[in-house]
VOGU-3710 file (C-alpha; in Angstrom, 3 decimals, decimal comma):
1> xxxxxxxxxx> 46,471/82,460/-2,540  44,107/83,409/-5,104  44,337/83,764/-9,117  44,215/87,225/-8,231  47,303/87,513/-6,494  49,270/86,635/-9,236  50,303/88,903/-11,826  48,542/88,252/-15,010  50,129/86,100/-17,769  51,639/87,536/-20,714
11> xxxxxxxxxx> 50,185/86,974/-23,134  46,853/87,174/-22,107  45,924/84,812/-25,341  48,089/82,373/-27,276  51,089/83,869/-29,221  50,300/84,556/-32,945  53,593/82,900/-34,226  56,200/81,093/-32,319  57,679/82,460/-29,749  61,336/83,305/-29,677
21> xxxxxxxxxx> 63,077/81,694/-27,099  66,783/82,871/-25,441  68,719/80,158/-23,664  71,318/81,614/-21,637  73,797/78,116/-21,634  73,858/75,239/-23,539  71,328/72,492/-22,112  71,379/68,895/-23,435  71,194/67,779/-26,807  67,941/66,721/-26,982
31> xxxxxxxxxx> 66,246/69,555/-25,324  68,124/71,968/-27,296  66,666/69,574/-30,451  63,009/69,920/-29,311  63,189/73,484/-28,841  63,955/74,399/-32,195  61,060/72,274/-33,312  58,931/74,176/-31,178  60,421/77,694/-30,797  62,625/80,675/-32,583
41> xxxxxxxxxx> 64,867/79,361/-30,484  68,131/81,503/-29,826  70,976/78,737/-28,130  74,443/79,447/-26,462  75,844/76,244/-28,236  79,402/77,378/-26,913  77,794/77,796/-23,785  80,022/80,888/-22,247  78,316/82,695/-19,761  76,596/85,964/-21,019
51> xxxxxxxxxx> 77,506/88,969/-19,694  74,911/91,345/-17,866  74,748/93,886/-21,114  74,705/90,462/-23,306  71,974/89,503/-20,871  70,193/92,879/-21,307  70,063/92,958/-25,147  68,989/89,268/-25,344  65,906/90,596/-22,905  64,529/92,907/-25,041
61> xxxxxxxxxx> 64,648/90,948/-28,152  62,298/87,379/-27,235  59,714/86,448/-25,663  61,027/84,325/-23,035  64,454/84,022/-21,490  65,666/80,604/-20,391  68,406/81,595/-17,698  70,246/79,232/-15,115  71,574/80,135/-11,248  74,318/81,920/-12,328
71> xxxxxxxxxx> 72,237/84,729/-14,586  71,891/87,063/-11,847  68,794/89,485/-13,019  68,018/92,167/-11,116  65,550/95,297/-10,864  67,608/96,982/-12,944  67,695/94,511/-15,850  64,124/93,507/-15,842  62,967/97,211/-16,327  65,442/97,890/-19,476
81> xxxxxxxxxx> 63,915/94,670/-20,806  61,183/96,259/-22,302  57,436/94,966/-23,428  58,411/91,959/-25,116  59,494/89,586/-22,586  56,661/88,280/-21,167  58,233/84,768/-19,103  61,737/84,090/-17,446  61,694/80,459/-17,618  64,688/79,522/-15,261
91> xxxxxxxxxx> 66,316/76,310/-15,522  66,442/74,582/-12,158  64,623/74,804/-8,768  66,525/78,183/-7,494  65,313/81,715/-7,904  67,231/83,848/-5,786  68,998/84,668/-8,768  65,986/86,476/-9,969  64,511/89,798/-8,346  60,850/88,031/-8,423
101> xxxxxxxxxx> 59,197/91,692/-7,203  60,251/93,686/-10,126  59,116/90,925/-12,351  55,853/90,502/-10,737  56,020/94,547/-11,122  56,526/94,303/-14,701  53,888/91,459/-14,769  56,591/89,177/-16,262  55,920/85,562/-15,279  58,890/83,409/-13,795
111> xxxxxxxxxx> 59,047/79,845/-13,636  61,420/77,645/-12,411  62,113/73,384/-12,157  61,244/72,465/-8,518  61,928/68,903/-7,962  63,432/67,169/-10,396  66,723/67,330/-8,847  65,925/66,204/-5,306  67,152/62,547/-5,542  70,851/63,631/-7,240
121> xxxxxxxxxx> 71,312/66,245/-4,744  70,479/64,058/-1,825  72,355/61,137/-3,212  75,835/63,715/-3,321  75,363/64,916/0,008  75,261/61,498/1,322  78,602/61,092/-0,420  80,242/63,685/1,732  78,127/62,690/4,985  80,266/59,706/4,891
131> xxxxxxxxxx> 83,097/60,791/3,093  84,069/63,749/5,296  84,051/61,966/8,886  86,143/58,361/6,948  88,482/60,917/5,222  87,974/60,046/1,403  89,821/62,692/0,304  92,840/62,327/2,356  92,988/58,727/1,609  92,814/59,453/-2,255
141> xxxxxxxxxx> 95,323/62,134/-1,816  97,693/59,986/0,290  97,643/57,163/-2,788  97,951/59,440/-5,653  101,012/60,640/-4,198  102,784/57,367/-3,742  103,107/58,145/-0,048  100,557/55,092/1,272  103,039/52,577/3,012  100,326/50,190/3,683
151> xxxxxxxxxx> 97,611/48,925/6,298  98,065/50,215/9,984  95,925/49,859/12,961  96,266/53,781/13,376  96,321/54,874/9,920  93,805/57,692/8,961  91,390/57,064/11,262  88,029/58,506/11,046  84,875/58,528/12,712  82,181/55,975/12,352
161> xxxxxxxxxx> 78,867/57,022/11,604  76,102/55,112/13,586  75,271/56,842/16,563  76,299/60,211/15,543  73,622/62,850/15,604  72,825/64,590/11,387  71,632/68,075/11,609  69,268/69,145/9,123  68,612/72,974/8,183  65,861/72,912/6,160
171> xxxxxxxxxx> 63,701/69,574/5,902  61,976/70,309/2,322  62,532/67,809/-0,557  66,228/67,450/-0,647  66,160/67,364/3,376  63,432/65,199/3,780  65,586/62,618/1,287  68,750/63,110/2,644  67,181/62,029/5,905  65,628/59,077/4,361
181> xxxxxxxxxx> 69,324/58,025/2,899  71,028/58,646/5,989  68,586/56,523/8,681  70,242/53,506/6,703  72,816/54,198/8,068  72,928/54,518/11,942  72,297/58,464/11,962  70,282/59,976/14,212  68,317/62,578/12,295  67,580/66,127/14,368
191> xxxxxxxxxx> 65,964/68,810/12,081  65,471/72,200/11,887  62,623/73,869/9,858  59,880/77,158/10,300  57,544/74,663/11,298  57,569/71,181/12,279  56,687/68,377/9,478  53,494/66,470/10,113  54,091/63,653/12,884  53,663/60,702/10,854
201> xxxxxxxxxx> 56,174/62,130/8,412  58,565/62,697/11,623  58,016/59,303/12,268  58,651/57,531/8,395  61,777/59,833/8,211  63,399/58,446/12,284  63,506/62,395/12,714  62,795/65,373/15,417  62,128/68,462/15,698  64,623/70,423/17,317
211> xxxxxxxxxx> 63,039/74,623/17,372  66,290/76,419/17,785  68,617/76,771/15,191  71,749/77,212/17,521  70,662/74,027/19,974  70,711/71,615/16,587  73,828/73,266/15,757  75,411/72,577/19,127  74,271/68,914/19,229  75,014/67,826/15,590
221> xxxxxxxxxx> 78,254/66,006/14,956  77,644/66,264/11,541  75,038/69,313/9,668  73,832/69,708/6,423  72,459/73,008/4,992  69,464/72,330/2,643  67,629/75,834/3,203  67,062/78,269/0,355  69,094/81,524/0,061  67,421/84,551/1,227
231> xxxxxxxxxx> 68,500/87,817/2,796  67,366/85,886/6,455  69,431/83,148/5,318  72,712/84,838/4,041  75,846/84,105/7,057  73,409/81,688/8,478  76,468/79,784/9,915  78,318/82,391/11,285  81,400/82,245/13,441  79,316/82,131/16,298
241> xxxxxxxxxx> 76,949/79,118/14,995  80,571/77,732/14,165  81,781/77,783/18,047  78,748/76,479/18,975  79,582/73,286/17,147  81,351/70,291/18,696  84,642/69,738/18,317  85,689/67,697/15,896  81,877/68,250/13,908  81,887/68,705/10,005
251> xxxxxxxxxx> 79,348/70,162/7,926  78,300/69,424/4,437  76,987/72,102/2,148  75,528/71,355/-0,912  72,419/74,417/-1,322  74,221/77,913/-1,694  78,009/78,740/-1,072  76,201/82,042/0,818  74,957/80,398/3,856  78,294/80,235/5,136
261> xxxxxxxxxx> 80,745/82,679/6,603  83,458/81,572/4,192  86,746/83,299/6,566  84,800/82,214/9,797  84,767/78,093/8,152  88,101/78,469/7,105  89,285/79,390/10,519  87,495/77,119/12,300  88,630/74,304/9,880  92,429/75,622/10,460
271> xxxxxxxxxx> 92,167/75,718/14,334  90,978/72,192/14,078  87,710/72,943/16,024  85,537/71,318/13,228  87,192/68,106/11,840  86,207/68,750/7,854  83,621/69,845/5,408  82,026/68,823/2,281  81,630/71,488/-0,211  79,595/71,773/-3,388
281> xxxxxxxxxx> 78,871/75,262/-3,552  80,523/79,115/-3,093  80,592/82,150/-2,441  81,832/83,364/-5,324  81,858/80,610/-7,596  83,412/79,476/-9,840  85,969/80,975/-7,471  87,250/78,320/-4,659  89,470/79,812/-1,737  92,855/78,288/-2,419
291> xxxxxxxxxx> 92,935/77,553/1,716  89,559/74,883/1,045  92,013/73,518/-1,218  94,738/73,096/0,543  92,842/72,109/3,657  93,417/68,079/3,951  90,084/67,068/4,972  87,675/69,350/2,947  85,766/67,648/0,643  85,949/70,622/-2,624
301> xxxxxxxxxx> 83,314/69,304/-5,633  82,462/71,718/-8,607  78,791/72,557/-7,912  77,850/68,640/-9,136  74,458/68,181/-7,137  71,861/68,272/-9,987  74,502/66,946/-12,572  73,238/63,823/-13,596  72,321/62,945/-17,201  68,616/62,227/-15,952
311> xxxxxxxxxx> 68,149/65,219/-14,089  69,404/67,948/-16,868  66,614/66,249/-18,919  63,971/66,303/-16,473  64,547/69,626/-16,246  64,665/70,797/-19,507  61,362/69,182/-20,143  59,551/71,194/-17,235  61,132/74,496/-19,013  59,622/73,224/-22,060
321> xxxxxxxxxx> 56,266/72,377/-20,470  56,379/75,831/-19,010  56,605/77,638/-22,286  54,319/75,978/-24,131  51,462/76,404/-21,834  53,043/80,231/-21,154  52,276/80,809/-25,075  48,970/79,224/-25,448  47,851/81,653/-22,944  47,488/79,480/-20,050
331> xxxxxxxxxx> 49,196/79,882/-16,388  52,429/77,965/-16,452  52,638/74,603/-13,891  55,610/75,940/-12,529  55,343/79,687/-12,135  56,386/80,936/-8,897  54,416/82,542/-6,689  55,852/86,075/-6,176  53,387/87,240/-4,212  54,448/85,101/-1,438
341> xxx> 58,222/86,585/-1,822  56,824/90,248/-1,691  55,020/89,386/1,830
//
């Protein structure tokens, strides 16, 4: 990739003045502090969602636009925005959110956050690795309701993990840590990725290659989604992938609510063909299907992976970083490549 196959920064020399700044949510206290020493800084201290024509109007009034996951900007948006906007500096590692071609089109840089929440999100999908198999949440259910009558030799029994095979789809930061986490633990790690990681990585990790999506499917007693959202991606566990797994498998999902068939899980979770699932993400969140709910062994967090006091501030700083160096005229260190994304 050359410098040439990037669409030119706007502007092409530093800002005059500051630059004004729109943050779509309200991001933590001290970043919201140092941005208003360093930009005409527009905040959503009650942090409420913006609407798409709120969205819109805040587009063609700054300079840059500080959105998060859930601002959903498409074509359509970006080309009402006008000339002003020159940067969409997004707040975490995701940018399917973003329709990167029409903003390369309107030579509008976009930036994102990669990295900064690998650890937290690695560290929560652990969680539900070994909660969903030793039935955490059925346990805490079963004591908040007064209805535990004690210690039996039969009582709630789960499944042990050493031994058991992890599936990984998608072995890129958060994979490649989740697979560091879970060796400690007995798991054998299988992977799926477009290409295989360098050998002596393969070896560090305890992990192989497996080159078919449905054969690691159909061999893991436990899989865990960490691949980005894409139209090649969207249904990637379909109710066929589902039959293929063993039964009495779970699978953890902790990347993008749209990688899964959401009526083909649910009926494979109420036939009892897969045992459980651990759930961080949805379809249409914040919506949760009341029948995840009510299912007894499905593990239903509120999109927690990156929320950790360390991470929110990590991130904040990169947006920061990316702004600064946006408006002094220089290429951002985190501006996507959207060339890549328009092939």
């Amino acid at each position: 990739m050359s410098p040439t196959d990037l669409p030119a920064t706007r502007p092409a020399r530093p800002l005059a003045g500051l630059p004004r700044v729109v943050v779509t949510r309200h991001l933590m206290p001290s970043i919201e502090a140092r941005m208003r020493e360093l930009f005409d800084v527009v905040l959503n201290e009650a942090d409420t969602p913006m609407s798409r024509d709120a969205l819109v109007a805040a587009m063609q009034d700054c300079d840059v636009l500080v959105p998060t996951v859930t601002d959903k900007i498409d074509a359509a948006m970006i080309a009402a925005a006008g000339d002003r906007l020159g940067l969409i500096a997004s707040f975490g590692a995701g940018t399917e959110h973003i329709d990167l071609a029409a903003a390369a089109d309107r030579r509008i840089i976009v930036t994102n956050t990669p990295g900064v929440f690998t650890d937290d999100t690695a560290d929560l999908t652990l969680a539900m690795i070994i909660g969903v198999p030793r039935r955490v949440r059925e346990g805490t259910a079963l004591v908040r309701r007064g209805e535990w009558t004690g210690w039996a030799p039969s009582g709630l029994l789960g499944r042990k993990l050493a031994g058991k095979v992890l599936g990984i789809i998608g072995m890129g930061r958060i994979g490649q840590a989740v697979a560091h986490r879970a060796r400690a633990f007995g798991l054998e790690i299988a992977y799926y990725n477009r290409k295989p990681l360098p050998e002596a990585l393969e070896r560090m990790l305890g992990a192989r290659y497996v080159g078919e999506i449905d054969a690691l499917v159909a061999e893991a007693d436990i899989l865990t989604l960490h691949c980005p959202l894409s139209d090649e991606t969207r249904g990637l566990i379909d109710a066929r992938r589902l039959g293929l797994m063993k039964p009495g498998a779970s699978i953890i999902n902790t990347a993008r609510g749209e990688l899964i068939d959401n009526e083909a899980l649910i009926a494979a979770l109420q036939s009892g063909h897969l045992a459980g699932a651990g759930l961080d993400v949805y379809p249409e969140e914040p919506k949760v299907d009341p029948r995840l709910i009510a299912h007894p062994n499905v593990m239903t967090l509120p999109h927690i992976g990156s929320a950790t006091a360390e991470g929110r501030e990590d991130s904040g700083h990169k947006v920061i970083a990316n702004i600064r160096m946006w408006a002094d005229g220089h290429r951002p260190p985190d501006q996507v490549l959207t060339a890549l994304v328009r092939g």
